[in-house]
C-alpha positions in Angstrom: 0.0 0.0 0.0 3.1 2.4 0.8 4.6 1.8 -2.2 1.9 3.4 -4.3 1.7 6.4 -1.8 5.6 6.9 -1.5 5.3 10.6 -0.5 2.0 10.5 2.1 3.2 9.0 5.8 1.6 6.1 6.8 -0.1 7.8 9.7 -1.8 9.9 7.1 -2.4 7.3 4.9 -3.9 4.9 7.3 -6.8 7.7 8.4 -7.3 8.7 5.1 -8.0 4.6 4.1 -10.4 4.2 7.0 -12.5 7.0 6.9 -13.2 5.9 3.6 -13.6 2.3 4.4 -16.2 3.5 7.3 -18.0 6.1 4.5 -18.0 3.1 2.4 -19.6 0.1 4.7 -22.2 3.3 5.6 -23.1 3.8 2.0 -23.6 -0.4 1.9 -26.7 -0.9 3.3 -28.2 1.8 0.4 -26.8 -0.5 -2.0 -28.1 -3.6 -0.6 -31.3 -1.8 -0.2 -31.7 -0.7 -3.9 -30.2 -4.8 -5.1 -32.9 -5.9 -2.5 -35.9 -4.7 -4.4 -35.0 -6.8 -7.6 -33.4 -9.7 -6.2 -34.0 -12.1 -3.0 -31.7 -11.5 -0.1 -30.2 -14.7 0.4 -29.5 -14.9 -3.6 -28.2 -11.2 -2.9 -25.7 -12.5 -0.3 -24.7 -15.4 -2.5 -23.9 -13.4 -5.5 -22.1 -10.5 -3.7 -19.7 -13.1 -1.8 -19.5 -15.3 -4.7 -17.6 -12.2 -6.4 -16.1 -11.4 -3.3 -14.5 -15.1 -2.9 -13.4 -14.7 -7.2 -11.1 -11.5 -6.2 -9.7 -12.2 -2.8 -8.8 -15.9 -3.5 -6.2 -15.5 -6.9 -4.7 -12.8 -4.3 -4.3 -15.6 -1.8 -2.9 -17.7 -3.6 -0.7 -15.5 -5.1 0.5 -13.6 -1.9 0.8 -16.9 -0.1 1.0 -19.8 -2.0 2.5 -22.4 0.4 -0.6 -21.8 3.1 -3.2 -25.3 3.5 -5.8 -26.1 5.5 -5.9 -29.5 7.8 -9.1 -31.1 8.9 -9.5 -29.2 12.0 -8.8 -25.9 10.2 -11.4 -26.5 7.7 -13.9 -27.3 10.9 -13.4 -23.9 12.3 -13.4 -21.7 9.1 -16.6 -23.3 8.5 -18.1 -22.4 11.5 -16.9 -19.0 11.6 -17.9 -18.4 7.9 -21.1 -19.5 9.0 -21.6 -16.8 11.9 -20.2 -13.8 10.5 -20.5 -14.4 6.3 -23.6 -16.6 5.6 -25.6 -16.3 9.2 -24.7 -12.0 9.3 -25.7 -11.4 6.0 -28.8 -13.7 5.6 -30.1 -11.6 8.5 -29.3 -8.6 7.6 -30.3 -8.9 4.0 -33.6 -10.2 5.4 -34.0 -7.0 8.0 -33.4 -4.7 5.0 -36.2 -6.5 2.9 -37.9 -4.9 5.2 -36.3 -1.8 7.4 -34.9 1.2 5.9 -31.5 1.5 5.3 -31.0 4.3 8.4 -32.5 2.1 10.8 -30.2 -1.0 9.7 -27.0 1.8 9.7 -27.9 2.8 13.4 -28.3 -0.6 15.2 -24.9 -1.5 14.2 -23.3 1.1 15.6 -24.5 -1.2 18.8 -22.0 -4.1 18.0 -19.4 -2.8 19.9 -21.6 -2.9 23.1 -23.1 -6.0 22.6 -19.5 -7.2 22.2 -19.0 -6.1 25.7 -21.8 -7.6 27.0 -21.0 -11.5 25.4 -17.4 -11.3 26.9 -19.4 -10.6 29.9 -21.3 -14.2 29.3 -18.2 -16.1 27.6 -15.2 -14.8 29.2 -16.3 -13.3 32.7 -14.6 -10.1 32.2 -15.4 -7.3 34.8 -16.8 -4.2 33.8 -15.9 -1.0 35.2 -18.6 1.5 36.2 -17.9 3.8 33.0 -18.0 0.6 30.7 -21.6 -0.1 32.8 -22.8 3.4 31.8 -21.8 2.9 28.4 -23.8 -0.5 28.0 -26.8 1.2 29.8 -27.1 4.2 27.5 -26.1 1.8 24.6 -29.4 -0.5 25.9 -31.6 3.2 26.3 -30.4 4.2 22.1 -31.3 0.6 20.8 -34.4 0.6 22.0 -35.4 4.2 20.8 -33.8 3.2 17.4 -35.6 -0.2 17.4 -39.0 1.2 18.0 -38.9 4.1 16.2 -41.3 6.1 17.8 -40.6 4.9 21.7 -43.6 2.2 21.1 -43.7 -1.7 20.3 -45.6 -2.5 17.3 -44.4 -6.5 16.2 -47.2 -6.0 13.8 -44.7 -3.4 12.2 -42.5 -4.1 9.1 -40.1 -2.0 10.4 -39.9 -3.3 13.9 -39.5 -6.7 12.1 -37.0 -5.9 9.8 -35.4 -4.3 13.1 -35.4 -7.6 14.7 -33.8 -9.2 12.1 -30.9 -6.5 11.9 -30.5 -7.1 15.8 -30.3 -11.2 14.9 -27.2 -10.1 12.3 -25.3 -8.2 15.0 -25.6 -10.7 17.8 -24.1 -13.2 14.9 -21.2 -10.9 14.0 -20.3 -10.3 17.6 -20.1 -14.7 18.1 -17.8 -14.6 14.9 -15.5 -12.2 16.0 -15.1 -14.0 19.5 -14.9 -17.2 17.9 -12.8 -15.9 15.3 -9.8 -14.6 18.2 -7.9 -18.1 18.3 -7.5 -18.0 14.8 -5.5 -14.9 14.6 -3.1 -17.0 16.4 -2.8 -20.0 13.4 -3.6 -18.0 10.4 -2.9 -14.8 8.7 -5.7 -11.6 8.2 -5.8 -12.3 4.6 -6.0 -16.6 4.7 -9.0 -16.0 7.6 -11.0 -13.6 5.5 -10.2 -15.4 2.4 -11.3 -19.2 3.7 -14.2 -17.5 5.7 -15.4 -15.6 3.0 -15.2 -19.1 0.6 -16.6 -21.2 3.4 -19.1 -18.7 4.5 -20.3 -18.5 0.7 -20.7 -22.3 -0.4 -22.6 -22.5 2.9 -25.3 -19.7 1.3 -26.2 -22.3 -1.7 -29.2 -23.8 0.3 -30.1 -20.4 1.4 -30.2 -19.1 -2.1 -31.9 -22.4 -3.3 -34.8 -21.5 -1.3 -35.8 -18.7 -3.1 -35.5 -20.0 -7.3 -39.0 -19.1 -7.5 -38.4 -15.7 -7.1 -35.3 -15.3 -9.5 -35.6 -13.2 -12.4 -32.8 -10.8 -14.5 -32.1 -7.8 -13.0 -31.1 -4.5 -13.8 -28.0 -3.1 -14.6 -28.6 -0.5 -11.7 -29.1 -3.8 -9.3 -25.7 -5.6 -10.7 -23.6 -2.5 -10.2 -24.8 -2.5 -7.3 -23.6 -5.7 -6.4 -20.0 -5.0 -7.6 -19.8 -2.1 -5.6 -20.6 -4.5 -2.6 -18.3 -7.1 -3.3 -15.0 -5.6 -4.8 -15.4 -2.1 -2.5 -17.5 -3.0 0.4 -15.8 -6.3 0.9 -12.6 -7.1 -0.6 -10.8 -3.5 -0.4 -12.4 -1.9 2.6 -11.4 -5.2 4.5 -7.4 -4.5 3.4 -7.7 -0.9 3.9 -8.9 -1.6 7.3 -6.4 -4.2 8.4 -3.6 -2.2 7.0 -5.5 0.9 9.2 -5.5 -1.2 12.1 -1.7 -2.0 11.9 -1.0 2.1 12.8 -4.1 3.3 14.3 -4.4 2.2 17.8 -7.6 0.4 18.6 -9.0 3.1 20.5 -9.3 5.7 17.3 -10.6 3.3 15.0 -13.4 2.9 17.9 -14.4 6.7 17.1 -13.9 6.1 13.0 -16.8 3.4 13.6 -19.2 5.8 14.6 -18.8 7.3 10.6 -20.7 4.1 9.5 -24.4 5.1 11.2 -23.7 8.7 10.2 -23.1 8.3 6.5 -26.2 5.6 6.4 -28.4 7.5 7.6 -27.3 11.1 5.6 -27.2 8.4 2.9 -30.8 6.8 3.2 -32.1 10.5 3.3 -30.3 12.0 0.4 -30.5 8.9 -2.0 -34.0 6.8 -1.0 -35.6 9.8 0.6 -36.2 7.4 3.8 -37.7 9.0 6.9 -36.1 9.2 10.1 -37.6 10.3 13.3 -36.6 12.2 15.9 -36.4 9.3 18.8 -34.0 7.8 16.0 -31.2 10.2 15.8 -31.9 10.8 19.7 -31.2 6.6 20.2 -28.3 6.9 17.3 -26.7 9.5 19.3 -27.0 7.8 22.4 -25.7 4.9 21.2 -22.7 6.4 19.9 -22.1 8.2 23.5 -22.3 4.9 24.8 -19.4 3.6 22.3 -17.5 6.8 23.6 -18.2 6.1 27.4 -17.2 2.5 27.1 -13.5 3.5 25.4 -13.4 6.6 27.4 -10.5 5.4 29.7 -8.6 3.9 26.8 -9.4 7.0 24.4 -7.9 9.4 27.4 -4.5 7.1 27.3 -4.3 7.1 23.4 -4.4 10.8 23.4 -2.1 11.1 26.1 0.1 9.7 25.0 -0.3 11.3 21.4 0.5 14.6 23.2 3.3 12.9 24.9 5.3 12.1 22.1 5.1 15.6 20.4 6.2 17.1 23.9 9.0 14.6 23.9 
């Protein structure tokens, strides 16, 4: 990535790559919702991560040629495919069948929370009161973001669509804490490459389910599509690991909150979608939550930011 940017630092560089990867996974749930209305979501899934799976593995196997998977390996890719390729985007192709594309952009901005509350349930780990504040006001947004309008209706479309959204994140937060002991064995590009393959032949009897309802689609719909795979998935997922490398874990927590802020500026501008006040009140509580949660470890990122230029 340097080499094509010899004169920007790698500091630089790395913000610039992730505010656009974070603009770009924001704008993703307009695209899926525009592909949506012509073409089923679990076909949806299949074809976007079948084109996904054709660019990233060539790059495998050119980048690292020598890497093969043992019996046990294959076990765990599969499962992990499963949660956080096939299960994730079945359900959240299904909740955008249905929700708008703001609504679907603002309850993920909850992952990070509900990650703190399932290492809570796996792993035991204590929370401080700040990080207990954080999951409270994260609890109070989701709700108001849920709803809507502060009231259940399960009769809703809206609220079901919701629901299903919710199902995708609790999904993507048991693949990432199943995926941690594989970032021991494998490399970033062999995990996301053998999930991404696994996660996509497991979609087949998904995408079976619903021949009935295949027909041609657009050319708007397939551009779509690429857009998803070859921007949304296969370069925003290098851009980020390379990101990740520089930025300490703490800023990229305060990057994330870009994602419900360009989908729902998005949803407005391009499908004209309706947001209500309790919405943006919940999206904004939910991303003071993500900010209380990281606080402490935001204060000792910065300080030591400002340390180093004192220095």
């Amino acid at each position: 990535m340097q080499r094509l940017f010899k004169n920007i630092s790698p500091p630089l560089m790395a913000n610039l790559l992730i505010v656009f990867t974070m603009i770009a996974w924001g704008t993703s749930f307009i695209s899926t919702k525009i592909a949506i209305a012509e073409i089923p979501p679990f076909t949806l899934a299949l074809l976007r991560l079948s084109l996904t799976s054709a660019i990233l593995w060539p790059i495998f196997r050119h980048l690292e040629p020598a890497t093969r998977l043992d019996s046990a390996g294959r076990r765990r890719f599969a499962i992990t495919g499963f949660l956080g390729i096939t299960l994730y985007f079945c359900l959240e192709n299904m909740g955008l069948r249905f929700t708008t594309a703001s609504n679907a952009s603002l309850i993920t901005s909850f992952a990070p929370l509900l990650s703190i509350a399932l290492s809570v349930m796996f792993f035991r780990a204590r929370l401080s009161l700040v990080e207990i504040l954080g999951v409270l006001l994260g609890i109070t947004g989701s709700y108001l973001t849920i709803t809507a309008n502060g009231n259940l209706d399960f009769s809703s479309k809206n609220f079901v669509g919701n629901l299903f959204v919710i199902g995708a994140m609790f999904s993507w937060t048991l693949y990432t804490i199943f995926s941690q002991k594989q970032q021991a064995r494998n490399s970033d590009l062999a995990i996301v490459t053998y999930q991404t393959i696994f996660g996509t032949l497991l979609l087949i009897p998904f995408a079976l389910t619903e021949f009935r309802e295949w027909q041609l689609f657009s050319l708007q719909a397939f551009g779509q599509i690429l857009y998803l795979a070859a921007i949304c998935s296969a370069a925003c997922y290098f851009f980020y690991i390379y990101a990740l490398k520089i930025l300490d874990i703490a800023l990229t927590t305060l990057y994330l909150n870009l994602v419900p802020v360009t989908g729902v500026i998005t949803g407005f501008l391009v499908l004209g979608e309706t947001i209500y006040p309790s919405q943006i009140v919940g999206g904004l509580l939910i991303i003071s939550a993500i900010l209380t949660a990281n606080s402490s470890k935001l204060f000792d990122y910065f300080s030591q930011k400002r340390h180093k230029k004192t220095v």
